[in-house]
C-alpha positions in Angstrom: -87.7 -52.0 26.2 -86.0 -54.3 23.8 -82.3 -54.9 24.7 -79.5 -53.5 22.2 -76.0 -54.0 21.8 -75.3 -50.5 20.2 -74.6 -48.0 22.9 -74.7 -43.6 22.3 -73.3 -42.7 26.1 -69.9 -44.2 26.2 -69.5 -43.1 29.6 -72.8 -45.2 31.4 -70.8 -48.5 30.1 -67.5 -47.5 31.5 -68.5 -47.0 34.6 -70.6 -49.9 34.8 -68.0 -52.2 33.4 -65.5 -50.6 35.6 -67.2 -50.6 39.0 -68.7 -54.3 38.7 -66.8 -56.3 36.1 -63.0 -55.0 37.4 -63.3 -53.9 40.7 -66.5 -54.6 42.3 -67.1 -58.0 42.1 -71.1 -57.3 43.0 -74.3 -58.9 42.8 -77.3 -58.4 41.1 -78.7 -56.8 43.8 -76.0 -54.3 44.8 -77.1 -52.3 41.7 -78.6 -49.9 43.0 -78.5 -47.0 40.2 -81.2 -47.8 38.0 -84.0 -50.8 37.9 -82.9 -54.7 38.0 -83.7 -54.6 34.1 -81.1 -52.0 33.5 -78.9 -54.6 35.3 -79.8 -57.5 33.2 -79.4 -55.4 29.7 -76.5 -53.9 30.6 -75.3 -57.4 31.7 -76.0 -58.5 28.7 -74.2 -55.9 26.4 -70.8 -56.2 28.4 -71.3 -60.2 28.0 -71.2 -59.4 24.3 -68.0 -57.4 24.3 -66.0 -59.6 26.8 -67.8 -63.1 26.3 -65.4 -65.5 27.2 -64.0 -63.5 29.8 -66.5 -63.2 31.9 -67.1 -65.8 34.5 -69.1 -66.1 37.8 -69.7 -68.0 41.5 -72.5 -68.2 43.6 -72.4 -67.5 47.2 -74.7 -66.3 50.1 -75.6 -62.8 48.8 -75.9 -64.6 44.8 -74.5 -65.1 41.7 -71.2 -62.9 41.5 -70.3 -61.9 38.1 -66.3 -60.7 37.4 -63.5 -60.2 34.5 -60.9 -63.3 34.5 -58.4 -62.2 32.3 -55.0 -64.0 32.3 -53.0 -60.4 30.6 -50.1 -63.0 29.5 -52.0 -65.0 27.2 -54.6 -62.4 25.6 -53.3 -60.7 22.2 -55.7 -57.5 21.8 -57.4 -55.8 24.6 -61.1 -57.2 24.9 -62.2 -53.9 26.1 -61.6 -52.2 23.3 -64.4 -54.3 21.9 -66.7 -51.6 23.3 -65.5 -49.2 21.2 -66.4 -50.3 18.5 -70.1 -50.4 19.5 -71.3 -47.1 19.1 -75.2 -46.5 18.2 -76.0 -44.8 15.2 -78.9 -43.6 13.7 -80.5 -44.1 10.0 -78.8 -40.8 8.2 -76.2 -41.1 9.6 -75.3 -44.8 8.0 -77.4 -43.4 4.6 -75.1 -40.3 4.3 -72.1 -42.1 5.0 -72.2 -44.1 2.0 -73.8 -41.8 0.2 -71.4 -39.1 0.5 -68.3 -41.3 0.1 -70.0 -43.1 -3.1 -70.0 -39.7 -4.8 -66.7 -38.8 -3.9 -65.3 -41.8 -4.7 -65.0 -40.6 -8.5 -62.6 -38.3 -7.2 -64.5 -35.3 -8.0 -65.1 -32.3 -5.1 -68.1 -31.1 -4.9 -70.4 -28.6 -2.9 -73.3 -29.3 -0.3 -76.0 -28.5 -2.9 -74.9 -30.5 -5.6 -74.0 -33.9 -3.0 -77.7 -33.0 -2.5 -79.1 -32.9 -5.8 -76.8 -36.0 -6.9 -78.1 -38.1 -3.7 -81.5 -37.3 -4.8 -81.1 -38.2 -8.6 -78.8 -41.4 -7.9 -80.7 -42.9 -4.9 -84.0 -41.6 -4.5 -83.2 -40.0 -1.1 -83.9 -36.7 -0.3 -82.0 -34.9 2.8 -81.7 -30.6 3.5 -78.8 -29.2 2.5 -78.0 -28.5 6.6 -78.4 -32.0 6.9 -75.5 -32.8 4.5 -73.6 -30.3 5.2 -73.1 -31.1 9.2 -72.2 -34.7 8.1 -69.5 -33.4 5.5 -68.0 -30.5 8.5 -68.0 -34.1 11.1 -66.1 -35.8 8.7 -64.1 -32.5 7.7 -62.8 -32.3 11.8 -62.3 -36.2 11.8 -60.0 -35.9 8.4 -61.8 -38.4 6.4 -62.9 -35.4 4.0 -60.8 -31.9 2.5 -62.4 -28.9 2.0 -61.3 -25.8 -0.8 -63.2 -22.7 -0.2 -64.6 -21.4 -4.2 -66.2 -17.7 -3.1 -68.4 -18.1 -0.3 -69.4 -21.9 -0.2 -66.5 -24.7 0.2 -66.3 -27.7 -2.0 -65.5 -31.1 -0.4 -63.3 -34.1 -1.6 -62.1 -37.7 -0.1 -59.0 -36.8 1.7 -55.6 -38.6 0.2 -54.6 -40.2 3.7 -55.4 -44.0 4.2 -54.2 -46.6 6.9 -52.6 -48.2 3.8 -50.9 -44.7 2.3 -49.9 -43.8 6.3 -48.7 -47.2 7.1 -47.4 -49.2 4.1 -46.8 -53.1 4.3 -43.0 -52.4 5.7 -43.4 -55.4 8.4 -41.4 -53.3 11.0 -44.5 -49.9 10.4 -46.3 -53.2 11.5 -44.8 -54.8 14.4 -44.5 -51.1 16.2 -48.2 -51.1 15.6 -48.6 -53.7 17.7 -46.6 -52.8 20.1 -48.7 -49.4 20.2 -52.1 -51.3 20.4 -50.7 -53.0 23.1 -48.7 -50.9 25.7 -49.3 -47.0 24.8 -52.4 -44.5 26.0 -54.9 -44.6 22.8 -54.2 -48.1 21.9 -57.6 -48.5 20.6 -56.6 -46.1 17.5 -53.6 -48.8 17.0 -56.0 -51.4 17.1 -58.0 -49.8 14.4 -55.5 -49.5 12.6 -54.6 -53.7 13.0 -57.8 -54.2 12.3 -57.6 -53.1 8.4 -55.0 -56.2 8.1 -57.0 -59.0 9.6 -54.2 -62.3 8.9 -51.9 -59.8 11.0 -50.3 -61.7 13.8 -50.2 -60.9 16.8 -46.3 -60.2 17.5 -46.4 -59.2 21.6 -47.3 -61.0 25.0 -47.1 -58.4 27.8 -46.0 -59.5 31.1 -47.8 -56.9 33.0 -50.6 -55.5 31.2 -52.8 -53.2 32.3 -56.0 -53.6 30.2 -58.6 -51.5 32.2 -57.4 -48.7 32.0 -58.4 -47.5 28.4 -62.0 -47.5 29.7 -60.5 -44.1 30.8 -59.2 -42.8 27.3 -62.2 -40.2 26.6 -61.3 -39.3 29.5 -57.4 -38.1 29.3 -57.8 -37.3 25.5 -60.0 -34.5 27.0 -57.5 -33.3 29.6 -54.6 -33.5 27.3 -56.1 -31.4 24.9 -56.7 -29.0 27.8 -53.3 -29.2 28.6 -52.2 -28.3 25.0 -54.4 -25.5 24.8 -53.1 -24.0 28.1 -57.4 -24.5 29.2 -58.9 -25.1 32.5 -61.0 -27.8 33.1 -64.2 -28.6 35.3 -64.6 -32.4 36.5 -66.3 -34.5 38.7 -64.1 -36.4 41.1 -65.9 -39.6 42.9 -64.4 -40.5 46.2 -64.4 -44.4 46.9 -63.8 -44.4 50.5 -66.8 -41.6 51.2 -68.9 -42.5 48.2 -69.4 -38.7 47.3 -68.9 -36.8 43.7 -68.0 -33.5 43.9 -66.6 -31.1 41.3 -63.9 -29.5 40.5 -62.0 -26.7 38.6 -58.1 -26.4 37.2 -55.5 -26.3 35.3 -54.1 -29.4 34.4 -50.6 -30.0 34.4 -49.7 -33.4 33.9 -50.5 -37.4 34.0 -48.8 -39.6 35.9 -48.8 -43.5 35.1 -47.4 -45.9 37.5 -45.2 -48.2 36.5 -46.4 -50.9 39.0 -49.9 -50.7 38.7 -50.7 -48.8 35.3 -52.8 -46.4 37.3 -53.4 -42.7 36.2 -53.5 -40.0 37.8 -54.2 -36.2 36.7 -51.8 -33.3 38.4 -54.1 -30.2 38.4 -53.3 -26.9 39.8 -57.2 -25.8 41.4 -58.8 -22.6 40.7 -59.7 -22.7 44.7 -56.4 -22.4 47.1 -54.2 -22.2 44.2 -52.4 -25.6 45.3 -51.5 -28.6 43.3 -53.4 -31.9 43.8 -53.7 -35.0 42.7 -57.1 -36.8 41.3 -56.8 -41.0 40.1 -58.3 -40.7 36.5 -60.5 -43.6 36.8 -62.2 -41.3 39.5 -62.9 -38.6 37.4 -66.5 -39.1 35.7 -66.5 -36.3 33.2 -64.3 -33.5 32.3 -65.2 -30.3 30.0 -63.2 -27.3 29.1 -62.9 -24.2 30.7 -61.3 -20.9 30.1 -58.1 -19.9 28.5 -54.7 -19.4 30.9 -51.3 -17.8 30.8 -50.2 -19.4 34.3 -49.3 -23.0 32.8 -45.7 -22.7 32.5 -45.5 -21.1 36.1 -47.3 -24.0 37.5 -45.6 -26.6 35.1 -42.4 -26.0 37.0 -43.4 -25.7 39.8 -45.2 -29.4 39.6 -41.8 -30.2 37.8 -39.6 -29.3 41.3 -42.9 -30.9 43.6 -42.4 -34.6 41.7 -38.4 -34.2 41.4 -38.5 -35.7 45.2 -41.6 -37.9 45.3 -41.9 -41.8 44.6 -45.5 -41.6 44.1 -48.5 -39.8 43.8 -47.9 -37.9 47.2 -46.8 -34.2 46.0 -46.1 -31.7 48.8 -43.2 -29.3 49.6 -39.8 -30.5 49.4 -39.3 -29.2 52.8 -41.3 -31.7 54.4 -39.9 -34.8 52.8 -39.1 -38.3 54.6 -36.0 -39.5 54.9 -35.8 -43.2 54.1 -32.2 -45.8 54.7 -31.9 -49.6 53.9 -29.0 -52.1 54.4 -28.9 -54.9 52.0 -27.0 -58.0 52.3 -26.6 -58.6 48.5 -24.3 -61.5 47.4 -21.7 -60.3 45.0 -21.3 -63.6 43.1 -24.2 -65.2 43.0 -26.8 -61.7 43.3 -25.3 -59.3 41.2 -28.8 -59.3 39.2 -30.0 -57.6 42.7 -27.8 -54.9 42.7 -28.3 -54.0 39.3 -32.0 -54.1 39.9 -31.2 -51.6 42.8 -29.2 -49.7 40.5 -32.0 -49.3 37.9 -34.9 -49.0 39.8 -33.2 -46.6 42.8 -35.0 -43.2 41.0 -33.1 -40.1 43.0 -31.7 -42.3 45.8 -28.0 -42.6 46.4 -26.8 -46.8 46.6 -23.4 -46.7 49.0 -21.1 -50.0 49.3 -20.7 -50.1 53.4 -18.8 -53.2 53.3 -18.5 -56.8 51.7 -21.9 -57.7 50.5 -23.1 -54.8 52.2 -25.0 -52.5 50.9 -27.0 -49.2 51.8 -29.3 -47.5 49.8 -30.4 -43.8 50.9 -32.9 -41.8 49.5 -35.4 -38.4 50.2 -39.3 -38.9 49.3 -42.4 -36.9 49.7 -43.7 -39.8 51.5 -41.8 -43.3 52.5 -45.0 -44.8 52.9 -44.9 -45.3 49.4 -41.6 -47.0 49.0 -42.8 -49.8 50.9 -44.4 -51.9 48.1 -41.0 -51.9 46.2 -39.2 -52.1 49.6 -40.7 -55.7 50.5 -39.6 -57.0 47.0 -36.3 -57.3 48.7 -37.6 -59.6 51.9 -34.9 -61.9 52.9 -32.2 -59.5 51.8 -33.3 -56.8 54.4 -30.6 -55.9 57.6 -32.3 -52.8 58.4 -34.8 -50.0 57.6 -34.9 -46.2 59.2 -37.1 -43.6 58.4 -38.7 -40.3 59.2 -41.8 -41.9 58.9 -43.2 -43.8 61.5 -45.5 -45.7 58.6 -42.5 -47.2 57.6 -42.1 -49.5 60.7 -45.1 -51.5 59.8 -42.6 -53.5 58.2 -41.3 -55.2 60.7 -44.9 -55.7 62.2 -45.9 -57.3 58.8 -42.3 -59.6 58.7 -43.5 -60.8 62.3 -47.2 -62.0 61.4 -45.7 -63.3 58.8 -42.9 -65.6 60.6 -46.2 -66.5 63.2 -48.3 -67.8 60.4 -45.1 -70.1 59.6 -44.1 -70.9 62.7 -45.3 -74.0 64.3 -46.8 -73.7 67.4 
């Protein structure tokens, strides 16, 4: 089968350019879910959309393909390039500029008479249901407005435009491009900074996490879930056992790390009625279920789970670790330290114990979890104590480390 660029199932790509562009870091031979030639054309698609960012290295097992990206130096995301690469099929690009030819004039008009006039203007003939499921898809998406005159409705361009929403006000701008850049969704701001194409670019993120809007179709679905107080039934693929297995529950919240950019979906399961926790680059697919009343029940109590955890670790308050670090922090020279401690200490308590001395306390759901931030601090650390035996692994680690320096 001839290779194409165009692509219908959005979530095939994802999942392919997630698993061995980003985090694989495979050979041709370890795909194993379909035939080498669905390698090669899918290879070839994902070239297109990242191109210059995709580079390579041969080693024992073969060529390794990966994503180089320096996040710093990029101005829009080169994964939203896929989205803008959806297949299409012959009526569908006919009637779209059909229908917004004949609108254009400003005129509304019903189903039967966009038919007739499509007819009579350009020699095409389509049935009315044809027609009419384009106009309700572009109805839903807002493009179009509808009046209802008896029984049938007539249909009109809507007023709303990029331009009309937007302006040229430089500022409406510049927070575009911030959007496009750092929110959930930034694809839609992209869009949007597409329609002025001599915009510059205004932002460089320091840490930019680019991935993850291969995951957008998948938290606009459980968002809207959460808005319409609806359950939802996933699929949840677990790395470490290489199983898929599915789900049901009502979500209650996302969760984005601020270190990592990860997401992760807080759902409160139909089975055990207990809140968990699922990574949202796990989850394959996700459609709705039935209606509840027992969101704001389970809201709060998610609400009084995260008011002691650090990360994604939710669990009763009862059984939280305790966690205690000295710091020697320099008072003239390190106040940026302390103030760093001050803003990034969450619920923690920060006690002055003496003269450059400094103690920071705090309870968490799981210290474990502390200990990325925690080492950020090495060479200012007199002492760590915790609940958690995890926590010790510290000074294991500052030990290896001191060996690997230390001549022999």
């Amino acid at each position: 089968m001839a290779y194409k660029e165009l692509i219908k199932n959005f979530d095939n790509l994802r999942d392919y350019m997630r698993d061995f562009f980003v985090y694989g870091y495979r050979t041709r031979n370890d795909f194993t879910q379909k035939s080498s030639r669905t390698y090669d054309n899918e290879r070839r698609r994902v070239e297109n959309y990242l191109g210059k960012y995709i580079k390579w290295e041969y080693g024992k097992q073969g060529k390794r393909i990966f994503l180089s990206v320096d996040a710093t130096k990029i101005g829009a995301n080169p994964f939203y390039q896929a989205y803008f690469c959806k297949s299409f099929t012959n009526n569908d690009i006919t009637l779209h500029f059909f229908i917004l030819d004949l609108l254009a004039t400003g005129q509304a008009l019903k189903v039967e008479e966009l038919t007739d006039l499509i007819a009579e203007n350009y020699g095409e003939t389509f049935e009315p249901q044809t027609v009419r499921a384009k106009l309700n898809e572009y109805l839903k998406v807002g493009l179009l407005l509808a009046t209802k005159e008896g029984r049938a409705f007539r249909y009109s361009l809507s007023p709303d435009s990029s331009e009309s929403i937007l302006g040229s006000d430089p500022d409406t701008l510049v927070m575009l491009d911030f959007f496009s850049g750092a929110a959930p969704f930034g694809i839609i701001g992209q869009y949007l900074k597409n329609r002025y194409p001599n915009y510059p670019e205004n932002f460089i993120f320091k840490h930019r996490f680019i991935a993850h809007t291969l995951d957008d179709n998948i938290l606009s679905t459980v968002l809207k879930g959460m808005r319409e107080n609806r359950t939802v039934k996933f699929s949840n693929f677990a790395s470490r056992t290489q199983t898929l297995t599915e789900h049901s529950g009502l979500p209650l919240k996302i969760l984005i790390s601020a270190q990592t950019g990860r997401r992760y979906l807080l759902v409160k399961l139909l089975t055990g009625h207990r809140i968990a926790v699922y990574r949202l680059d796990h989850i394959k697919t996700v459609k709705f279920g039935e209606k509840s009343t027992d969101f704001p029940e389970w809201r709060q109590k998610a609400d009084t789970l995260l008011a002691c955890s650090w990360g994604s670790t939710i669990r009763p308050s009862r059984h939280a670790d305790s966690f205690e670090m000295d710091l020697y922090i320099d008072e003239e020279t390190e106040l940026f330290v302390l103030h760093r401690l001050q803003r990034e200490q969450r619920h923690g308590q920060i006690e002055k114990i003496a003269e450059n001395h400094y103690r920071y306390t705090i309870q968490v759901t799981n210290a474990g979890e502390l200990m990325a931030w925690v080492k950020s601090f090495t060479g200012r650390i007199l002492r760590i104590s915790s609940s958690n035996p995890q926590v010790y692994q510290f000074y294991n680690d500052m030990e290896r480390l001191q060996a690997m320096y230390r001549e022999e």
